[in-house]
C-alpha positions, -999 to +999 in steps of 0.1 A: +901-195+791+867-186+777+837-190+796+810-210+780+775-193+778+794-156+793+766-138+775+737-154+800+756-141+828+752-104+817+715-105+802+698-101+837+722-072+845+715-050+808+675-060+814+676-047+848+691-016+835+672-011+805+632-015+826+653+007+853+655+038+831+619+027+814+595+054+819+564+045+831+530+065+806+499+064+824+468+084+823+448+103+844+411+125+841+413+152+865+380+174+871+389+207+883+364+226+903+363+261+916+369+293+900+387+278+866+365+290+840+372+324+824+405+329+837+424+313+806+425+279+821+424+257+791+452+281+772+472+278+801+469+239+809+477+235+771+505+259+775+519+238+803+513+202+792+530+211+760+559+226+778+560+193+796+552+173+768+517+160+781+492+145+754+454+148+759+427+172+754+412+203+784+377+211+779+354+235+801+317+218+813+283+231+817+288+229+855+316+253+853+346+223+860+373+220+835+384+187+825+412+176+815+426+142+797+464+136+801+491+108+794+524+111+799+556+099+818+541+093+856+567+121+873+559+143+846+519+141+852+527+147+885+541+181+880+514+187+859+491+180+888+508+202+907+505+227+887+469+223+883+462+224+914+468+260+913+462+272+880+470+308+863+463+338+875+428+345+888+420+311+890+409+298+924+412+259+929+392+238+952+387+208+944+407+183+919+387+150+912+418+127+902+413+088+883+440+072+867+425+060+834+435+037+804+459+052+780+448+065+745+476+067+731+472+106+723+495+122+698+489+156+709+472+181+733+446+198+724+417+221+737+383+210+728+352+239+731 
């Protein structure tokens, strides 16, 4: 005996599964203040967030912050928060300014001088 309209019964079930295993891109700016300009902070936060495939751009300001643009997969941004929260070596954080932003749609990360 077939079952008239089987297939409705297991739609719910593979869309469940499929936005399950989505993952979820955002964006965040992230101003990172302290002791994070010549100590090879934008190489290394490029070196990083390509490891981690992270799109967006690190740039040092005037004030002596770095800034930094990235989109990614939300667990993955926040290892690379993680990770900017300490930095390379010689850096000294104290401060990260975090806001989730709208995404871009990057294609790459760069740094910009």
């Amino acid at each position: 005996m077939r079952l008239k309209n089987a297939s409705r019964l297991w739609f719910p079930l593979i869309f469940k599964r499929q936005t399950q295993n989505a993952k979820r891109l955002i964006a965040y700016s992230l101003r990172i203040h302290g002791l994070v300009q010549g100590v090879f902070f934008r190489k290394s936060t490029f070196e990083t967030a390509i490891k981690l495939g992270i799109v967006g751009f690190v740039s040092n300001n005037i004030d002596g912050t770095v800034e930094i643009f990235a989109e990614g997969e939300e667990e993955i941004l926040n290892q690379f928060i993680e990770w900017c929260r300490i930095g390379p070596k010689g850096a000294k954080v104290e401060k990260i300014d975090i806001h989730e932003r709208p995404l871009k749609n990057s294609q790459r990360f760069v740094i910009l001088h």
